[in-house]
C-alpha positions in Angstrom: -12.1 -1.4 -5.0 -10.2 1.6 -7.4 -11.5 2.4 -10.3 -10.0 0.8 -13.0 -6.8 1.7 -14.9 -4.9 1.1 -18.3 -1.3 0.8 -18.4 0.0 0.8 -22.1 3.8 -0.4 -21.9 5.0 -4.0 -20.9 6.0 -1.4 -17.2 5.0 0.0 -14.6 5.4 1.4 -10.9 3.2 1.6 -7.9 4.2 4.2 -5.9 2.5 4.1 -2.6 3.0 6.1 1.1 0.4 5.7 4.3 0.8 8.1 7.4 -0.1 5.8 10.6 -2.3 7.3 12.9 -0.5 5.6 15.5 2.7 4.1 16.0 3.2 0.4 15.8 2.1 -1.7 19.2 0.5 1.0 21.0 -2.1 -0.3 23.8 -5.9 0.5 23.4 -8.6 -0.4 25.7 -11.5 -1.4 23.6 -15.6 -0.4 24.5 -15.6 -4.4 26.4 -12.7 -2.6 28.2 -9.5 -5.0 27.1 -6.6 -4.3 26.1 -5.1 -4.8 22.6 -2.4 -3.5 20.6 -2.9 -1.0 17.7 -1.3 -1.6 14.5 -1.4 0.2 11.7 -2.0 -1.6 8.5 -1.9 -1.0 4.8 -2.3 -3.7 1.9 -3.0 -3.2 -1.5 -4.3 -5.9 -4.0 -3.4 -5.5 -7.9 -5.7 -7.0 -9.4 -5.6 -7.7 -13.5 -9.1 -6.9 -14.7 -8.4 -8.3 -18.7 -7.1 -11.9 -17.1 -10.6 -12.3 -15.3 -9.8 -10.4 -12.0 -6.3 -12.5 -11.0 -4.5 -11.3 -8.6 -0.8 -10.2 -9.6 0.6 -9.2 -6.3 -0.3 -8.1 -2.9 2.0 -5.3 -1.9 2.6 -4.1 1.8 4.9 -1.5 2.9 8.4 -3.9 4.2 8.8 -3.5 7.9 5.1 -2.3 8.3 3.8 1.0 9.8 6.2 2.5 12.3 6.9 5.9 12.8 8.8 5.6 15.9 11.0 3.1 14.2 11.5 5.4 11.6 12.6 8.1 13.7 14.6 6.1 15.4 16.7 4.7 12.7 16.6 8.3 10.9 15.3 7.3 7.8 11.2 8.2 6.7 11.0 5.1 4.0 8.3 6.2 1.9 7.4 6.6 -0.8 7.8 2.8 -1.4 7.7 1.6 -4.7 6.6 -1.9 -6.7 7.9 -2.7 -9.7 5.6 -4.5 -12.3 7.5 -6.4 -15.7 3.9 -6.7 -17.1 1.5 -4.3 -18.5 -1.1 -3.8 -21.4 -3.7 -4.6 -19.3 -6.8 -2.9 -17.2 -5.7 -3.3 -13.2 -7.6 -1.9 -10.1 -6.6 -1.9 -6.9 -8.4 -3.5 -3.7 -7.2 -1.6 -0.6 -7.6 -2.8 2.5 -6.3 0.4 5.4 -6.3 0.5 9.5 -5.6 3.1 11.5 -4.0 5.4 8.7 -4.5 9.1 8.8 -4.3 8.7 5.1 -2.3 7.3 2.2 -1.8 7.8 -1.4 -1.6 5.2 -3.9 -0.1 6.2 -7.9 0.1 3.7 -11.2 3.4 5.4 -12.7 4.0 4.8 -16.2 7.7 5.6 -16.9 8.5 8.1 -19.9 9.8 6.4 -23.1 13.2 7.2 -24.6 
């Protein structure tokens, strides 16, 4: 669980980017010795603390964790970003991450004009 975070406006962004450890599908021989495929994973919970912990949306990167897909097509797809068309609330995040080198996770607030 994040710690918790205020967003003042009626919007908001989460910005979001992993880096796999390994590409999607790779094969892995456990300690028992069998074989499984190795999928990176990434999914991120926003939850709205003032409405009694509901959860608003869970976000995952589209097309999942793939760096050799990414190469291949020639475009890296991160950053990906959520939009959110409701705010003035406290939100924390629940993150649930496997086999990510590491990732990074921002509540943007867009300026007012």
């Amino acid at each position: 669980m994040s710690d918790t975070f205020s967003v003042p406006t009626g919007y908001w962004e989460l910005w979001y980017t992993a880096d796999p450890l390994t590409t999607g599908g790779q094969d892995s021989v456990s300690a028992s010795g069998s074989n499984s495929a190795v999928f990176p994973y990434l999914s991120i919970q926003v939850i709205d603390k003032t409405n009694s912990g509901r959860v608003v949306e869970t976000v995952e990167p589209p097309g999942g964790l793939d760096k050799a897909m990414w190469a291949k097509s020639g475009v890296d797809p991160r950053p990906w970003k959520q939009k959110f068309y409701e705010g003035n609330k406290e939100y924390y995040f629940v993150i649930t991450a496997k086999y990510l080198k590491s990732y990074t996770i921002e509540a943007r607030i867009p300026n007012s004009s």
